[in-house]
C-alpha positions in Angstrom: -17.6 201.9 113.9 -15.4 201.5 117.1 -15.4 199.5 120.3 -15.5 203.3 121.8 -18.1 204.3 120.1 -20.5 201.8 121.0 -19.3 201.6 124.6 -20.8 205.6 124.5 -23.8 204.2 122.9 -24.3 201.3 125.5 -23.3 203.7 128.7 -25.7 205.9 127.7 -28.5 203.6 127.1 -28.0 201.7 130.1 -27.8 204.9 132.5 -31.2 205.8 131.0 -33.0 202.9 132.3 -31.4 203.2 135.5 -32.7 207.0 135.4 -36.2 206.0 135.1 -37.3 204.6 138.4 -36.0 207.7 140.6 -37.0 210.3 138.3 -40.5 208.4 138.2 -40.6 208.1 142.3 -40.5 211.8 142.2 -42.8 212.4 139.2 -45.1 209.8 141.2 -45.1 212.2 144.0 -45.9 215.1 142.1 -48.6 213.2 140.5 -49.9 212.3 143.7 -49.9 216.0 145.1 -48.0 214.9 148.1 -45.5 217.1 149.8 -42.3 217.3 149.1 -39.2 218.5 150.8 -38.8 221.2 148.4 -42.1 222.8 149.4 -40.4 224.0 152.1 -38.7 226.4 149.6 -41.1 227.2 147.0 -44.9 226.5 149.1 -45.7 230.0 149.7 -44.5 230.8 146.5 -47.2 228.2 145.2 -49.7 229.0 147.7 -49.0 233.0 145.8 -49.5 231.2 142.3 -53.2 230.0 143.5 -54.2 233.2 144.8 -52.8 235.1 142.3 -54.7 233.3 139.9 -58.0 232.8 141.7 -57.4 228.7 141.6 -58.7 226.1 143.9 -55.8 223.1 143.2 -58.3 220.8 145.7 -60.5 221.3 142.7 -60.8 218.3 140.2 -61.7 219.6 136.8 -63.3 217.2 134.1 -61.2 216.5 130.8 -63.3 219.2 129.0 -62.5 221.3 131.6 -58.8 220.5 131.7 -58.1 220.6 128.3 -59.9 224.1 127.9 -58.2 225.4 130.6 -54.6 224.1 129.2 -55.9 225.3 125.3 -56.4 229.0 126.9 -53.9 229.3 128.8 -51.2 228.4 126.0 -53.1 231.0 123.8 -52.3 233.4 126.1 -49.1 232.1 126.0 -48.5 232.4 122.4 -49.9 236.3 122.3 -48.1 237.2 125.1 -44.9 236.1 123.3 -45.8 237.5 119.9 -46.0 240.9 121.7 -42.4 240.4 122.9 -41.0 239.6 119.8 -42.7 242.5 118.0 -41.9 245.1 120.4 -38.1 243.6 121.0 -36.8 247.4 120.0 -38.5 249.1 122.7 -37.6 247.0 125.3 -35.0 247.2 127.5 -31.7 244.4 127.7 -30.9 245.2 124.1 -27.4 246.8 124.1 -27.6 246.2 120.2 -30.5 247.8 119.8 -31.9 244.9 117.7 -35.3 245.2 115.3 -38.6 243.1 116.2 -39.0 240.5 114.3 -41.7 240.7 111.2 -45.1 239.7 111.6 -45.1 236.3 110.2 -41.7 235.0 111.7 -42.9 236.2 115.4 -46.2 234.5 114.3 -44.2 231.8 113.4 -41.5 231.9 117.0 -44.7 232.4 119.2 -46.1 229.3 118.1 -43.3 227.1 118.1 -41.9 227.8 121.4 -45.9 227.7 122.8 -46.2 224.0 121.5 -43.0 223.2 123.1 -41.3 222.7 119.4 -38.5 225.5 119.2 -38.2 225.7 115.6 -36.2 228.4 114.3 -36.6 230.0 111.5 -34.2 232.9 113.0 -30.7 233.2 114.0 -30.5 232.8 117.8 -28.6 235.8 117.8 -31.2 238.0 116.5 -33.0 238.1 119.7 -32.4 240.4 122.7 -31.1 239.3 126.2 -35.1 239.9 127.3 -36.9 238.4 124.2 -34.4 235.3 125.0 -35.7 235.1 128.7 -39.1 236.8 129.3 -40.3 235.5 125.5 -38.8 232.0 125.2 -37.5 230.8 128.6 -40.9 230.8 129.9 -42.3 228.6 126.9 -39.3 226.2 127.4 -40.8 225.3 131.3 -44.9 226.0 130.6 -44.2 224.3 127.1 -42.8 221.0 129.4 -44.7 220.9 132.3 -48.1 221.1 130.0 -47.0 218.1 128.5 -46.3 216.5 131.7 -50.0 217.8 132.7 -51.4 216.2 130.4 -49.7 212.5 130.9 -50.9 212.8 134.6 -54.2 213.4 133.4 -54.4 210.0 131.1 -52.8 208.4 133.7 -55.9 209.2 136.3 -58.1 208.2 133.3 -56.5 204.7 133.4 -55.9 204.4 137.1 -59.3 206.1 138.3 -62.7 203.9 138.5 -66.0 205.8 138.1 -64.2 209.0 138.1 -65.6 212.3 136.3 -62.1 214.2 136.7 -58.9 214.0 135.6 -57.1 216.4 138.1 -56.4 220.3 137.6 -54.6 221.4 135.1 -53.0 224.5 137.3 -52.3 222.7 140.4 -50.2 219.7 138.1 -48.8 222.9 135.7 -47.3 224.6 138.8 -46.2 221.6 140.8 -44.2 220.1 137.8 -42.2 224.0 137.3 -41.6 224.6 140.6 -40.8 221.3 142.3 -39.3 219.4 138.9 -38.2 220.8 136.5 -37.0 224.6 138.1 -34.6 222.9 141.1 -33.4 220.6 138.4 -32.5 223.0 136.5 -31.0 225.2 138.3 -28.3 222.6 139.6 -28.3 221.6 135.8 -27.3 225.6 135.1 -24.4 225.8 137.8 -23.0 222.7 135.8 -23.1 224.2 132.9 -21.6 227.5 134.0 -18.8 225.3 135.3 -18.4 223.8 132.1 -17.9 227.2 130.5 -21.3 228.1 129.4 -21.8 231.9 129.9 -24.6 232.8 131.9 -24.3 236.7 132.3 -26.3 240.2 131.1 -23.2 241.1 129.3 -24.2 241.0 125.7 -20.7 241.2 123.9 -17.1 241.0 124.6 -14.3 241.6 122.5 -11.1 238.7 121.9 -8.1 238.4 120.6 -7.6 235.6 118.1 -4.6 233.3 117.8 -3.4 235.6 114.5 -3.9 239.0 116.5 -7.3 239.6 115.0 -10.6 241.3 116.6 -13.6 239.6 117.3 -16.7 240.6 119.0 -18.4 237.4 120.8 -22.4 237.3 122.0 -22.7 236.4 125.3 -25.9 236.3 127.2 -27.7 234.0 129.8 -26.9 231.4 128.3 -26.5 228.9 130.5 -30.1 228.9 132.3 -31.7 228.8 129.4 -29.5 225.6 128.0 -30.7 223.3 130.7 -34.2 223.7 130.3 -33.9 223.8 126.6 -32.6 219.6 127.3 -34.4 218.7 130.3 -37.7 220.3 129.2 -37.3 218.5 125.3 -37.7 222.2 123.7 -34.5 222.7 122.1 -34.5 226.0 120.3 -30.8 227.2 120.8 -29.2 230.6 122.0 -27.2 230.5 118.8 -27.7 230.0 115.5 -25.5 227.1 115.4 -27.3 225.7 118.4 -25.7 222.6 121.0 -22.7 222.7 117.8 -21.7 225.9 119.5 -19.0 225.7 121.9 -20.9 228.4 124.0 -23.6 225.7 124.3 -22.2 222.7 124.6 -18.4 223.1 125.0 -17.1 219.5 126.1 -18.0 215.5 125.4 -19.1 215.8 129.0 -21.9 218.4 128.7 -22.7 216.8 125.5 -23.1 213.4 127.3 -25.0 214.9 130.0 -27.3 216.7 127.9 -28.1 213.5 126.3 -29.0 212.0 129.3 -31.2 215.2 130.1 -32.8 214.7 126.8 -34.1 211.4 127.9 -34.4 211.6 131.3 -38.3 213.2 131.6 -39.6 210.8 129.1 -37.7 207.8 130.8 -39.2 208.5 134.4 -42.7 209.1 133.3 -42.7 205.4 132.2 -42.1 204.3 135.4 -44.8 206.7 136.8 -47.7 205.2 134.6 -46.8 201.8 135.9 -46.9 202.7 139.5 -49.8 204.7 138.9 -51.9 201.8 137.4 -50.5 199.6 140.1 -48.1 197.3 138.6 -44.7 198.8 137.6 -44.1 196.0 134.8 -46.5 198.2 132.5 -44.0 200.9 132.8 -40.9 198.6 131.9 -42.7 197.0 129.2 -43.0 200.5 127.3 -39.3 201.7 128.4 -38.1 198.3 126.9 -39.8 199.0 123.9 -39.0 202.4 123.2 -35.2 201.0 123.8 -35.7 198.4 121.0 -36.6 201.4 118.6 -33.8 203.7 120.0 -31.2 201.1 119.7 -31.9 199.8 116.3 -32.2 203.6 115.4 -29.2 204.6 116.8 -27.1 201.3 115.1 -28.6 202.2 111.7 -27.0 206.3 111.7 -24.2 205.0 113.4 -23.2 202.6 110.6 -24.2 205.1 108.2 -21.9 207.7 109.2 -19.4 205.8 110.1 -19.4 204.2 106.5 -19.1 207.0 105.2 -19.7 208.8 101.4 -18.6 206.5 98.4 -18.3 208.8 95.8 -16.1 210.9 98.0 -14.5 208.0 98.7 -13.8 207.2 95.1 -12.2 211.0 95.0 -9.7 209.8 97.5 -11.5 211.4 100.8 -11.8 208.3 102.8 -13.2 207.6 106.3 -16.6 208.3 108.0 -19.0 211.2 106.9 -17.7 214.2 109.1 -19.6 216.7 107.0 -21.6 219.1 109.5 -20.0 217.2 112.3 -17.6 218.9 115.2 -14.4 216.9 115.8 -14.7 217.6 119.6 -17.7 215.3 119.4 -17.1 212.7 116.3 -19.3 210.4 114.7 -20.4 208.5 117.7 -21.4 211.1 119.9 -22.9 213.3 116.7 -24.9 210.0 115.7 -26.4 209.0 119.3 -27.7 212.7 119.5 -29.5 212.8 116.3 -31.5 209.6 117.2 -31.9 210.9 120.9 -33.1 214.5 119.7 -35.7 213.2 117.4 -36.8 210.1 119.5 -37.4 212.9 121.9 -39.3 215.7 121.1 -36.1 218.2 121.8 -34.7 219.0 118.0 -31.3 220.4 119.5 -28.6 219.2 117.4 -24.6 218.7 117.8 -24.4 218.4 114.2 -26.1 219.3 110.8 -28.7 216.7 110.3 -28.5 218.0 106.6 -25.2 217.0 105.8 -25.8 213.1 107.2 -25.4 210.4 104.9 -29.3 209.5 103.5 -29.8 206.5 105.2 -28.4 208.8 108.6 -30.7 211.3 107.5 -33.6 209.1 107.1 -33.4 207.7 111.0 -34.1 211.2 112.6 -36.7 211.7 109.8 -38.9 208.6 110.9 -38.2 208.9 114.6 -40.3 212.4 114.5 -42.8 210.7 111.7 -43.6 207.8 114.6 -45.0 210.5 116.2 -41.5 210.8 118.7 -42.9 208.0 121.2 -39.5 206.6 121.4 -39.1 207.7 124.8 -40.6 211.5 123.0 -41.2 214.6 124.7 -41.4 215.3 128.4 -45.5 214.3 128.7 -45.9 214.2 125.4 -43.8 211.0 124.6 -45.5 208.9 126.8 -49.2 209.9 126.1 -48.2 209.2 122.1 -47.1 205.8 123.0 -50.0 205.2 124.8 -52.0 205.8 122.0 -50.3 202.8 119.9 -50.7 200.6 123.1 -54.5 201.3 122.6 -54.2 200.2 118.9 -52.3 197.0 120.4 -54.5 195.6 122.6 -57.5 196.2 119.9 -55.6 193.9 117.3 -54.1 191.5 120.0 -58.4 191.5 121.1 -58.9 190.9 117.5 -56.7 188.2 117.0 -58.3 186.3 120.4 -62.2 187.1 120.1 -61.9 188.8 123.3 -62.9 192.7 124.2 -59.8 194.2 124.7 -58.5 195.5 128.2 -55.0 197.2 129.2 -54.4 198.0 132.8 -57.5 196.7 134.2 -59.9 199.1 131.4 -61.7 197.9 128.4 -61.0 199.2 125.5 -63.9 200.3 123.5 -64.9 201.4 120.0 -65.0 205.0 121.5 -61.1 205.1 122.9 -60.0 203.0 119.5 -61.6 206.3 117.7 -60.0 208.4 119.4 -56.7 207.1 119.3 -56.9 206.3 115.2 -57.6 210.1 115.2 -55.1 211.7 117.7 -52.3 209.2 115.6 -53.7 210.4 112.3 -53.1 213.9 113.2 -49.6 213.7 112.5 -49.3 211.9 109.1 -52.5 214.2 107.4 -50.7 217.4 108.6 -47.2 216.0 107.4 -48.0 214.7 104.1 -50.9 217.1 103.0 -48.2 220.2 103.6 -45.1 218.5 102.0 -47.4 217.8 99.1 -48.7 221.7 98.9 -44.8 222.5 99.1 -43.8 220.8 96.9 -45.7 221.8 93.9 -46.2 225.8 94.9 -43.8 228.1 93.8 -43.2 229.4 96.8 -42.5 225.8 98.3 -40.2 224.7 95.3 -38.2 228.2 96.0 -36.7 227.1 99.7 -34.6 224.2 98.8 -30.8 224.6 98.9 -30.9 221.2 96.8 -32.0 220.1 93.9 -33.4 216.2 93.8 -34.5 213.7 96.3 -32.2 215.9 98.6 -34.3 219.2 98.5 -37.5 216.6 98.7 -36.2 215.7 101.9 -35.5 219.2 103.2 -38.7 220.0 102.4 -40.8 216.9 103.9 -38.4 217.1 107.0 -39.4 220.8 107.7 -43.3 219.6 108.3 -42.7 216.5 109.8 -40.1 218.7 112.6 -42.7 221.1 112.7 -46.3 218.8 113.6 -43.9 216.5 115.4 -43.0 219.7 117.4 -39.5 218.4 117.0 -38.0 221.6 116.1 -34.9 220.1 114.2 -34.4 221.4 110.7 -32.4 220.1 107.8 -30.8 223.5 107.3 -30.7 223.9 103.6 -34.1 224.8 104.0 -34.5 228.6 103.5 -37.6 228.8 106.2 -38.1 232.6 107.2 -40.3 233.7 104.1 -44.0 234.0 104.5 -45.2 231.0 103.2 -43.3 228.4 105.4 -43.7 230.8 108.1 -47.4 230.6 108.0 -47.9 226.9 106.9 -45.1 225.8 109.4 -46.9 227.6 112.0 -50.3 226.2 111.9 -48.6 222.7 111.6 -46.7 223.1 115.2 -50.6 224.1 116.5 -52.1 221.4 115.0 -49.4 218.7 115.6 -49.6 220.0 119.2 -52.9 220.6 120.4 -55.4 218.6 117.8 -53.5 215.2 119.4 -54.0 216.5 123.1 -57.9 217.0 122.6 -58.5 213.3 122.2 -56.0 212.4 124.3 -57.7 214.4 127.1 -61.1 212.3 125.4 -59.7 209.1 126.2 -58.5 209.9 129.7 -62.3 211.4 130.5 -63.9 208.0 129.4 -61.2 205.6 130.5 -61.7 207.4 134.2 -65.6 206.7 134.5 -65.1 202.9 133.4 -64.9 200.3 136.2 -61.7 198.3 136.7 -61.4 194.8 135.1 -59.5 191.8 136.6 -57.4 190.2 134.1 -58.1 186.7 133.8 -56.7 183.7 132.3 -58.2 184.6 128.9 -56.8 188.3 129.2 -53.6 189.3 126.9 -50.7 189.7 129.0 -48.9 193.1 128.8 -46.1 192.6 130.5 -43.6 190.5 129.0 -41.7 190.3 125.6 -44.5 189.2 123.3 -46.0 192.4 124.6 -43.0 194.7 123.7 -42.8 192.6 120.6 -45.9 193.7 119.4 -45.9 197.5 120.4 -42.8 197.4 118.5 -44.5 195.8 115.3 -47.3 198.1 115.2 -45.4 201.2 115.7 -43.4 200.3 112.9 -46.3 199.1 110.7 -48.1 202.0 111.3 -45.6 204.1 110.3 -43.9 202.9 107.8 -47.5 201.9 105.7 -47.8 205.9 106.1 -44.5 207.6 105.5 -42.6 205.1 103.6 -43.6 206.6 99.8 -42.5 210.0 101.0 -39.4 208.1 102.4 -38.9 207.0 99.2 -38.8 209.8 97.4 -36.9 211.5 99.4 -33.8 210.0 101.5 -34.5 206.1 100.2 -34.1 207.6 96.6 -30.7 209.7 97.8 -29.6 206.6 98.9 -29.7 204.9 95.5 -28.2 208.2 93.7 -25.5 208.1 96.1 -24.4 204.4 96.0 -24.5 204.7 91.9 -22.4 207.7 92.1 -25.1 210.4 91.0 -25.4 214.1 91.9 -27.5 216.8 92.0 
């Protein structure tokens, strides 16, 4: 580890926090419905959106309402892009006259980019210039701004008293795309471009090597789709080789910046529950404690890589593991973006989260299995860590004899319920499919290793897939039927079965009165608070995961250190 190293690791942190109070003014605002100066540009254009689609946005919707309209909606979604992807040959913007995909990988594509999780189980490169754009773009902002949606909506449920509604779902959908995340992103894309990220029609061009050789380069719009890929925590890549490739991510610059762009949604809707339940401190109480996790994440894959491989180093190749790793970026920057991708629910990657050292391997493994509320998705990170608040407040209310309360609401057996069920989503649909993998022929047969090491491949596949994380560890031969299929139905269920009782919670929290805190009331605000958000998340998630942790990287770890291969 160098001082350089961690001075990136500390820049970055600190300009994170300092994101999250603008960005969360302006996600307040939207929140709000108030006007903006941008609807100036893009208020007719909304206005169209409304009367297009036969919406009242002045109409509140209840949360059964809400969430049925969002669960239709991105079922339409999800057909409308399996149509694409099938019918990619007779479309036009394919100059190389590419093949639709087969029925279970477009199965499999149409899901993941609907539930905002971007795994791949294809090579970027196999898509047209049209199945990139009109199939996938649109998922990468719907996929965000549903997730965002939704956040709003459970924050109404805490902020409202005696309330029926939680919003609509199409006015907060449209006003997060067109005044967010679609001017954002296309400054973000004119950055890019600048950088030296293509963003044309132009599907190949021919080079010249160094030597005098031919090659023939993809190009594409590349650059557009890049920056919501990162701001919008989707993260499926243009190439194969994804944010690695220099047409994605060509300096230490746009690497650092989409970092920050990683974090920056998740970081500023913190700030917008506090100011939405009226006291800001609640908002800076869960950023701190998502930075606790980040940090001691990010310090545990940093030494790790940095340490480097003993048995190679007993064959005379010393230093830090740069396996998988591009030298542009080093172990540092490679290290800070597996933790950020995985604490987020983005699953781009700079390097090959296969090739990490175990114990580096393990970090990105558990960030997704904590249900990525370590600053997580856009929307989605901050609903999940609302969730183990809930849980919080019911032990802290246990340990005091008092009903618990957070934000002025009591906390009843019916929101505990549905919290232990929207958290249990994740570990049931991780665990149950790793174990049916891992003792079907057809699950034993897409390993690249043999060991703990294929064990892992194999239990990080589900866990990036019902984490809608998206990040693969790429010995994992995906694109057969069977991984397809089961892969698929975990990205829905990891998705949508943990937004139905999250919607439930922000229905009955919104008809309950408000409740003064008193002197007997828990305080959370301050660092025994953080403290114990921290504790539970890591109780609850290491009780659950650790015996598949320890089968897989914990037991790599061992091999490795005694100098054992596979």
């Amino acid at each position: 580890m160098t001082v350089q190293g961690w001075t990136l690791i500390l820049v970055f942190t600190a300009l994170v926090v300092a994101m999250a109070k603008p960005i969360g003014l302006w996600l307040f605002v939207l929140y709000e419905g108030r006007t903006t100066p941008l609807h100036r540009l893009f208020g007719s254009l909304e206005r169209g959106f409304y009367k297009l689609a036969g919406v009242d946005p002045n109409v509140e919707q209840t949360w059964r309402r809400y969430a049925l309209h969002m669960l239709a909606f991105n079922l339409a979604l999800a057909l409308f892009t399996y149509a694409i992807l099938r019918t990619q040959a007779l479309l036009p913007l394919d100059p190389r006259g590419l093949a639709g995909q087969d029925a279970h990988l477009a199965f499999n594509t149409a899901i993941s980019f609907t539930a905002n999780t971007n795994w791949q189980s294809y090579s970027g490169e196999s898509l047209s210039i049209l199945a990139q754009m009109l199939g996938l773009t649109i998922h990468n902002f719907l996929s965000a701004a549903t997730g965002i949606a939704v956040a709003f909506a459970l924050f109404r449920g805490f902020a409202r008293t005696g309330s029926k509604t939680v919003g609509n779902f199409w006015a907060d959908c449209t006003r997060v795309t067109l005044y967010l995340l679609l001017p954002i992103c296309l400054a973000y894309a004119l950055f890019l471009i600048a950088s030296g990220v293509p963003q044309t029609f132009a599907s190949l061009v021919d080079a010249t090597t160094l030597e005098g050789a031919k090659q023939t380069l993809l190009l594409g719009p590349v650059a557009s789709q890049e920056a919501i890929k990162m701001l919008g925590t989707n993260g499926g890549g243009f190439f194969n080789a994804n944010s690695a490739h220099p047409f994605e991510n060509p300096t230490a610059l746009t690497n650092f910046v989409q970092m920050l762009s990683i974090f920056a949604g998740g970081a500023g809707l913190t700030w917008c529950f506090g100011k939405a339940v009226g006291d800001t401190r609640q908002g800076w109480a869960i950023l701190s404690a998502m930075m606790v996790l980040f940090l001691a994440g990010t310090t545990v894959v940093y030494w790790q890589e940095a340490a480097g491989n003993p048995i190679l180093h007993q064959a005379g190749v010393l230093g830090g593991n740069m396996e998988g790793k591009e030298t542009r970026f080093g172990i540092a920057a490679s290290a800070l973006f597996s933790v950020v991708t995985t604490a987020a629910s983005c699953g781009a990657v700079n390097a090959m989260h296969d090739s990490f050292t175990p114990l580096g391997g393990l970090v990105p493994l558990f960030n997704m299995q904590l249900g990525e509320v370590v600053v997580g998705g856009v929307g989605a990170g901050v609903y999940g860590f609302l969730l183990f608040a809930l849980l919080a407040v019911f032990v802290a209310g246990l340990m005091v004899g008092r009903t618990p309360e957070y934000v002025g609401k009591k906390i009843e057996a019916r929101e505990v319920k549905l919290a232990v069920l929207a958290i249990a989503v994740l570990p049931l649909c991780i665990l149950g499919l790793t174990a049916l993998a891992a003792v079907l022929p057809a699950g034993l047969a897409g390993p690249l290793n043999q060991g703990p090491h294929g064990f892992s491949e194999i239990l990080y596949a589900f866990t990036s897939a019902t984490g809608n994380n998206g990040s693969a560890f790429a010995g994992l031969t995906a694109n057969t039927p069977f991984y397809n299929g089961l892969l698929g139905v975990a990205m829905w269920i990891g998705r949508f079965f943990m937004i139905v009782p999250v919607m439930a919670i922000a229905g009955s929290l919104a008809v309950k009165r408000h409740t003064p805190a008193t002197a007997g009331s828990f305080p959370t605000t301050g660092p025994l608070w953080v403290g114990l958000l921290v504790g539970i998340i890591l109780i609850v998630g290491g009780l659950t995961f650790l015996p598949g942790l320890a089968l897989g990287p914990i037991a790599d770890h061992l091999a490795m250190i005694s100098g054992q291969t596979f």
